[in-house]
C-alpha positions in Angstrom: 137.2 23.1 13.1 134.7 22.3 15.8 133.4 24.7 18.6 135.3 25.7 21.4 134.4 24.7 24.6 133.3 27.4 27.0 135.8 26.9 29.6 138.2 26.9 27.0 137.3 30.5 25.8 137.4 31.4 29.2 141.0 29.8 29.6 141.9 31.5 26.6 140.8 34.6 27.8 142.9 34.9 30.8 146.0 33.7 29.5 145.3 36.3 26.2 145.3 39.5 29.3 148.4 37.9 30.6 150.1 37.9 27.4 149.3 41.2 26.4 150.3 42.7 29.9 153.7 40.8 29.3 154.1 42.6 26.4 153.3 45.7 27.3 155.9 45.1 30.3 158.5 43.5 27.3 158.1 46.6 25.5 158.7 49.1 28.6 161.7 47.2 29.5 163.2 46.5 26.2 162.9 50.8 25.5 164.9 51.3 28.9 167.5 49.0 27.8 167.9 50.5 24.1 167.6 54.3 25.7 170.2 53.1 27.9 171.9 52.0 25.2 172.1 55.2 23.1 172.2 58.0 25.8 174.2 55.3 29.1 172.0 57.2 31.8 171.8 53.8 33.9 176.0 54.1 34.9 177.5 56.2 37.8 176.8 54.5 40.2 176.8 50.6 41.6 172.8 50.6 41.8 172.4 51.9 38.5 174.3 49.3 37.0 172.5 46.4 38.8 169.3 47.7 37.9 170.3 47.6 34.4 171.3 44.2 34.6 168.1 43.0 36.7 166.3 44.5 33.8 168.4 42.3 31.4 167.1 39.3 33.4 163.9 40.8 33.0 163.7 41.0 29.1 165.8 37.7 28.8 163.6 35.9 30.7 160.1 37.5 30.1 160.7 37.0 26.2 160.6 32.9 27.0 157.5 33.6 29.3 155.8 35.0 26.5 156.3 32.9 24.3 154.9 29.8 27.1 152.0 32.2 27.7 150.8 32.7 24.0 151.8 29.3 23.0 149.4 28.1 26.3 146.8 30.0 25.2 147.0 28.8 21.3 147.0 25.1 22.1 144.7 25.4 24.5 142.4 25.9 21.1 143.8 22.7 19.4 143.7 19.2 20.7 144.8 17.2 23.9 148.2 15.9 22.3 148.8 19.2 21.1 148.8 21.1 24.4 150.8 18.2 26.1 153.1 18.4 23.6 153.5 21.7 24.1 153.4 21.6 27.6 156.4 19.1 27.4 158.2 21.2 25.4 158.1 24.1 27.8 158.6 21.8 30.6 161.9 20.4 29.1 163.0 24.4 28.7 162.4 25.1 32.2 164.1 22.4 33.5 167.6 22.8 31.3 167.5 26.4 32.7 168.1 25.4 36.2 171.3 23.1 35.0 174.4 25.3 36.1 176.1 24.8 32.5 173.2 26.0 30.5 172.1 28.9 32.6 175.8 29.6 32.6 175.6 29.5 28.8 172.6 31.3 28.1 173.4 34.5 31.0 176.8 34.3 29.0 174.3 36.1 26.2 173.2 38.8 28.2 175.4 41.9 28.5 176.7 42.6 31.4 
């Protein structure tokens, strides 16, 4: 394998401090929601519960941005193809989300 280009490593970089911020977040939120779980100290009241949901969102969501961000910042290392590939691939996730019957389907996962 060849040497990276600089503005490549810099690319890298950034999307490497977003990724481990992500997960730091992932982490944080996925705790709440298993603490929650166990001990049920986000009930009582209306607000509670909707909080506990937005943080479902959160996870379910963040867990796919994660996985864009890292896989953005691995193919940014490989070739061209690879990263438009990739790029495609993410694209193709991101627009089946916004169809009503998918999103329907996949917020159908998440406990409400």
């Amino acid at each position: 394998m060849g040497k990276i280009a600089p503005w490549k490593q810099g690319i890298s970089k950034v999307f490497d401090i977003i990724g481990e911020i992500l997960a730091v977040l992932l982490v944080l939120v996925l705790a709440v929601l298993l603490l929650n779980a166990e001990f049920d100290f986000l009930s009582g009241s209306e607000g509670l519960e909707t909080f506990c949901r937005v943080l479902w969102y959160i996870f379910f969501y963040g867990v796919f941005l994660l996985v864009a961000v890292v896989g953005i910042e691995a193919m940014i290392k490989r070739n061209l193809i690879l990263f438009i590939l990739f790029a495609a691939i993410i694209a193709l996730c991101v627009i089946f989300m916004f169809f009503p019957d998918v999103r329907d389907y996949l917020t159908g996962l998440i406990p409400a």
